[in-house]
C-alpha positions as CSV (number, residue, x, y, z in Angstrom):
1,X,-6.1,-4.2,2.0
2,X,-5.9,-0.5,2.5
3,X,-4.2,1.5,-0.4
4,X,-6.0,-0.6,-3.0
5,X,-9.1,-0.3,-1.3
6,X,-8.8,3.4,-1.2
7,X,-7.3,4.1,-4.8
8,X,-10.2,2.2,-6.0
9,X,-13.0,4.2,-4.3
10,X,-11.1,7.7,-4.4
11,X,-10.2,7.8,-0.4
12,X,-7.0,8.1,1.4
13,X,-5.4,5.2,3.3
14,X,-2.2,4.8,4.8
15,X,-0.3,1.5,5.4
16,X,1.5,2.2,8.3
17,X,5.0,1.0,9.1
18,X,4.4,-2.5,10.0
19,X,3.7,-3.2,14.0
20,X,2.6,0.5,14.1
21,X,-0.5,-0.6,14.5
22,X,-1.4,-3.9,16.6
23,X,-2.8,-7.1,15.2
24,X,-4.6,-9.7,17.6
25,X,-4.5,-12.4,16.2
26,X,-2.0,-12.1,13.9
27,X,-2.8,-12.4,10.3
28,X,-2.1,-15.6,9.0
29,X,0.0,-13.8,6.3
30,X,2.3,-12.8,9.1
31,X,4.5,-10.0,8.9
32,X,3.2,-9.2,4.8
33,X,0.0,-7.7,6.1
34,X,-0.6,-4.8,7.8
35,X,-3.0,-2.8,9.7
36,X,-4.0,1.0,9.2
37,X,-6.6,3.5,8.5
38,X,-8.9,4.4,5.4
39,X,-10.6,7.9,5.5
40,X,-11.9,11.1,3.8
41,X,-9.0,13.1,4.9
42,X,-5.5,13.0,5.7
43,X,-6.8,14.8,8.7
44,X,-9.0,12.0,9.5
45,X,-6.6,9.5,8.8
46,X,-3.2,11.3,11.3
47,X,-5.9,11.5,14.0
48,X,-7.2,8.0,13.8
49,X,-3.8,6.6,13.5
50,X,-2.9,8.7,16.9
51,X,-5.6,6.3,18.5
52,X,-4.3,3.2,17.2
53,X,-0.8,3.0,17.1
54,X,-0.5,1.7,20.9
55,X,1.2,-1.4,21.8
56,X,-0.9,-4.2,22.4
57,X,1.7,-6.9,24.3
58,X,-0.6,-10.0,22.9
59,X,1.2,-8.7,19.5
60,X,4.8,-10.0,19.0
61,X,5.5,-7.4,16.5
62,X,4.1,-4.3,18.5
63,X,6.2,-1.3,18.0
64,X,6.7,0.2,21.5
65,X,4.1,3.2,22.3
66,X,5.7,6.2,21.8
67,X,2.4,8.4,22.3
68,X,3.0,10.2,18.8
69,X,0.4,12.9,18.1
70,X,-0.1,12.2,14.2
71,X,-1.8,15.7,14.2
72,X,1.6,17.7,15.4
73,X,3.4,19.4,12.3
74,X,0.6,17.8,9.6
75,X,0.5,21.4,8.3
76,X,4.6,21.6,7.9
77,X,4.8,21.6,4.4
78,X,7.9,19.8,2.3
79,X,9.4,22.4,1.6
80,X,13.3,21.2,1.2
81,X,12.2,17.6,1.2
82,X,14.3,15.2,-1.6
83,X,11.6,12.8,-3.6
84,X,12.1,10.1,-6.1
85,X,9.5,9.5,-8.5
86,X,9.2,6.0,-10.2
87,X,6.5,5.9,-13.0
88,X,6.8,2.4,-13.3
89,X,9.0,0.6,-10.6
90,X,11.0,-1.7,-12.2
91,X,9.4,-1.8,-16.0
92,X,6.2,-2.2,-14.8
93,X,3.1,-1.7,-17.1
94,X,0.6,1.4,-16.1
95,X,-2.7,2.2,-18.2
96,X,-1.9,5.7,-19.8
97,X,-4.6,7.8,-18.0
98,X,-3.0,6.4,-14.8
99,X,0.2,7.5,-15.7
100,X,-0.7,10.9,-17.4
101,X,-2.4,12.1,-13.8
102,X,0.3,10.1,-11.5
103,X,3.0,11.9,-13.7
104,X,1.2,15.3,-13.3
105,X,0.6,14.3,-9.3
106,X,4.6,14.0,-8.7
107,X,6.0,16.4,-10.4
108,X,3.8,18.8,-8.7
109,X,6.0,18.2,-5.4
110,X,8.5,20.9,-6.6
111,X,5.8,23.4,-6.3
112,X,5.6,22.9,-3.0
113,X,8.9,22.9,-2.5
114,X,10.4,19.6,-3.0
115,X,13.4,18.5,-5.3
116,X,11.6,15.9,-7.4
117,X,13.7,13.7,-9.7
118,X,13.2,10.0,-10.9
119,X,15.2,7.4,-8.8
120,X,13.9,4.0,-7.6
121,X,14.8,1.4,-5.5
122,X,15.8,-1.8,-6.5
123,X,12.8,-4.3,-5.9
124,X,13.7,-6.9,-8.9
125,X,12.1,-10.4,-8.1
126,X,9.6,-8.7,-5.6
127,X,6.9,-10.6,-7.5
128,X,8.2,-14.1,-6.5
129,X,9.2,-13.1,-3.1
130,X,5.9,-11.7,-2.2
131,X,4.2,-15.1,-4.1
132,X,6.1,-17.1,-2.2
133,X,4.9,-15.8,1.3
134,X,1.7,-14.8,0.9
135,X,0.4,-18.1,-1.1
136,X,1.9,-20.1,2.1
137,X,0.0,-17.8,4.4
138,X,-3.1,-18.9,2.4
139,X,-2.3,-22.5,2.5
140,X,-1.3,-22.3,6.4
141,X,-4.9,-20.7,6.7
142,X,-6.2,-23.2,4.5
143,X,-5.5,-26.2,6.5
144,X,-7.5,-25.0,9.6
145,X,-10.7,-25.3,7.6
146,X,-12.5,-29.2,6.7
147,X,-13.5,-29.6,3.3
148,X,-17.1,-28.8,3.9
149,X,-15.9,-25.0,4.7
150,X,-13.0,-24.9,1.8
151,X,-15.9,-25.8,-0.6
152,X,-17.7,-22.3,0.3
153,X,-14.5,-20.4,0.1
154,X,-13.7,-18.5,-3.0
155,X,-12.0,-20.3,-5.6
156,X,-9.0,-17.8,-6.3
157,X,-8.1,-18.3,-2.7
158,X,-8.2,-22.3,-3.0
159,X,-5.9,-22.2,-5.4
160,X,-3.0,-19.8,-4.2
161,X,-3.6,-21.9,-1.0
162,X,-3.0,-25.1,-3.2
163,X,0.0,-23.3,-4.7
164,X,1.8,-22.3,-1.5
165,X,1.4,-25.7,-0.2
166,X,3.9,-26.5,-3.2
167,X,6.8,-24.1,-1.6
168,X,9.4,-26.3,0.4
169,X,11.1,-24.9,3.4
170,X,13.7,-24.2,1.6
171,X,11.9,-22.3,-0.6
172,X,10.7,-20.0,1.9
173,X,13.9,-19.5,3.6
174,X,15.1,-18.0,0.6
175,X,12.1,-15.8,0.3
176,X,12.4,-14.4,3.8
177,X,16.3,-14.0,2.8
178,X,15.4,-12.1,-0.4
179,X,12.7,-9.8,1.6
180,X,15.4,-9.1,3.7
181,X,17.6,-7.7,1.0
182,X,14.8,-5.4,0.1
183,X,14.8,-4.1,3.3
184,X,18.4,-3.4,3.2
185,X,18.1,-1.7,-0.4
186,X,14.9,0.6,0.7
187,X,17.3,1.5,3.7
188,X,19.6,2.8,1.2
189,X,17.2,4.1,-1.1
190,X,15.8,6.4,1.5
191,X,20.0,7.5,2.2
192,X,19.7,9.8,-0.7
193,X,15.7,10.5,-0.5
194,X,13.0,11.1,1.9
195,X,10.3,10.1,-0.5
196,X,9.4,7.9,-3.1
197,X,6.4,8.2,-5.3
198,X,4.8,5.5,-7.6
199,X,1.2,4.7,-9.1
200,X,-0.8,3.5,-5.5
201,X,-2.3,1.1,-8.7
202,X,-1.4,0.9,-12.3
203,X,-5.1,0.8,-13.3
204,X,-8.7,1.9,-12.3
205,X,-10.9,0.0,-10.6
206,X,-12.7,-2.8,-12.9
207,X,-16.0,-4.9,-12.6
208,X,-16.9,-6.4,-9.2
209,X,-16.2,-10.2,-9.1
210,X,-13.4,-10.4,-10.9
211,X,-10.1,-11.7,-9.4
212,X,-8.1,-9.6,-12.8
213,X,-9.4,-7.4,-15.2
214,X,-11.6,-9.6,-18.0
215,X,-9.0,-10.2,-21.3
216,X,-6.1,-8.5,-19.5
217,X,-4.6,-11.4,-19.4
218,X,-3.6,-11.8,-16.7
219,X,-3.7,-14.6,-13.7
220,X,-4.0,-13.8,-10.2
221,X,-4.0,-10.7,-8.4
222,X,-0.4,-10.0,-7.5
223,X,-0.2,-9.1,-11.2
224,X,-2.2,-5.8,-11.2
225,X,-0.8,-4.8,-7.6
226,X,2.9,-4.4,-8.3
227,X,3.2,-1.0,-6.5
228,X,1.6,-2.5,-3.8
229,X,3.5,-5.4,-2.2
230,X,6.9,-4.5,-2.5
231,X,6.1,-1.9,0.2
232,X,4.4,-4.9,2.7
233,X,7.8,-7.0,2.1
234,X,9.7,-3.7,2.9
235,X,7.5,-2.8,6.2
236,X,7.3,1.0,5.0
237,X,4.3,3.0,5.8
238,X,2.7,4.0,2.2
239,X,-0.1,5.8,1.3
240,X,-2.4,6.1,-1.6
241,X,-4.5,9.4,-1.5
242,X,-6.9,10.7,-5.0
243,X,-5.1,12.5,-8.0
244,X,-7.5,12.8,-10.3
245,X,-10.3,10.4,-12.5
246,X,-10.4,8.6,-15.5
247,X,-12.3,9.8,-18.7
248,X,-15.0,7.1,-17.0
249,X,-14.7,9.1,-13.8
250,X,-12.8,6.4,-12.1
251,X,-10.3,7.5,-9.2
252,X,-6.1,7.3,-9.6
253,X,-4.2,7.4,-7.1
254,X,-0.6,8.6,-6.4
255,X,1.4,6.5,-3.9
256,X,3.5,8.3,-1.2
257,X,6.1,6.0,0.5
258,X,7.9,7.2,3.7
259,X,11.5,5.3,5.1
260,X,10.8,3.1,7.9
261,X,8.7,4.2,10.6
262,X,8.4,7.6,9.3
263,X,4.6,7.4,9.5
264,X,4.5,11.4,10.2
265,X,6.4,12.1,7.3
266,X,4.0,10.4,4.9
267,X,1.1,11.8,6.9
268,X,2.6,15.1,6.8
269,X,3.7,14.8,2.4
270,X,-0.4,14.0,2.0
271,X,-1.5,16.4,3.9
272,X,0.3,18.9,1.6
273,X,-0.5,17.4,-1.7
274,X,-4.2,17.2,-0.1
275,X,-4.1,21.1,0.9
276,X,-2.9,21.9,-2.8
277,X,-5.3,19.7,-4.9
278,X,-8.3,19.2,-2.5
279,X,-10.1,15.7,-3.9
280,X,-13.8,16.1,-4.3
281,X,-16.2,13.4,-3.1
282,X,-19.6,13.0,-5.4
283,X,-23.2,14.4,-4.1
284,X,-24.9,11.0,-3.7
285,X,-28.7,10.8,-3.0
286,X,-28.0,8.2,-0.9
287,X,-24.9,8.1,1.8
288,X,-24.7,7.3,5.7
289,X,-25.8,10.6,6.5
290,X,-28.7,11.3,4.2
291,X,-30.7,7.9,5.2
């Protein structure tokens, strides 16, 4: 994980655009996970990406090295720049203090020169798709293991591994079909916009431990992280980066996603958002560097 990760905790992480960065081994989820930097800054984050993003020819996915400076043109502004928000995606349910700040976050783009207007993609069935993939990944991982280490694995993992052992091939084929379609639409989403902007999560962090919030309601964790993997499906580097806190001084986080491999365009909309509402980090008695 990096954009949950970082909306939880009030940091900036990008998800690159997949094989931007290279994997050895490959994840067992395949081509649904990704690889990519968490940081203070956007600064930090555009100068540790220039590090990474090198081919590696042990990955199959590798994007070729194109010795990108991340740093070049992070101070260029977006001035000009066509965005779609999406408060919700699709329908989908946000917490109202998420929403409030993540509404306030976007529309703020036109005051720095952007032409903001809702518009969203078409991601319906995302959910199943994603589901589908991911749960096999689990249950392709879960086979390598004897019972003796399954039994000390968590138990929300054994059982999306025991449900994407239930997919047939067929299934799957379909899913990879469907992903492709999503693909396809993002392509044309991104015709009419350079941006899109969503929730990074449509909640703050909750209590340690828990797979979903306690009386939420909800099952597994795919169901509070539907801004989230449409964006793995669709290979688009995404980033979530601190707009504000909760009446509990929990972070929120606003979402920037960029077209396909337009890492420096992402990098480059969060550094400008980042210049205009600097996030604050708390005065802890005890970090790294006070020890």
């Amino acid at each position: 994980s990096i954009r949950i990760p970082a909306a939880f905790t009030g940091t900036y992480g990008i998800k690159p655009s997949f094989g931007r960065v290279p994997a050895y081994p490959l994840s067992p989820f395949g081509t649904v996970s990704h690889v990519g930097p968490m940081t203070r800054s956007v600064d930090d984050a555009a100068l540790l990406l220039s590090v990474l993003a090198e081919s590696d020819p042990r990955d199959a996915y590798s994007l070729p090295y194109d010795a990108t400076d991340y740093m070049n043109g992070l101070n260029d502004g977006i001035e000009g720049l066509k965005v779609g928000y999406a408060p919700s995606l699709g329908g989908h349910a946000v917490d109202a203090e998420v929403a409030a700040l993540v509404a306030k976050a976007a529309w703020s783009f036109a005051d720095l020169g952007a032409e903001v207007e809702l518009a969203e993609p078409d991601f319906s069935g995302a959910d199943a798709v994603f589901r589908c993939l991911w749960y096999a990944g689990a249950a392709n991982l879960l086979r390598r293991f004897d019972a003796a280490a399954q039994a000390q694995m968590d138990p929300g993992f054994r059982e999306i591994a025991e449900d994407g052992a239930r997919y047939s091939l067929l299934d799957y084929l379909e899913a990879v079909a469907r992903r492709e379609a999503f693909i396809v639409e993002a392509n044309r989403f991104h015709g009419d916009y350079d941006l899109l902007l969503t929730p990074a999560m449509p909640l703050a962090a909750f209590e340690a431990g828990l797979e979903v919030p306690a009386e939420s309601g909800m099952a597994r964790w795919p169901d509070w992280t539907p801004f989230s993997y449409p964006f793995n499906l669709t290979q688009q580097p995404a980033a979530a980066l601190p707009c504000g806190l909760t009446a509990q001084g929990l972070p929120v986080a606003l979402q920037i996603v960029g077209p396909r491999y337009a890492d420096a365009l992402v990098l480059r909309a969060s550094r400008a958002f980042e210049a205009a509402h600097p996030w604050e980090f708390p005065d802890l008695d005890r970090t790294l560097g006070k020890r």
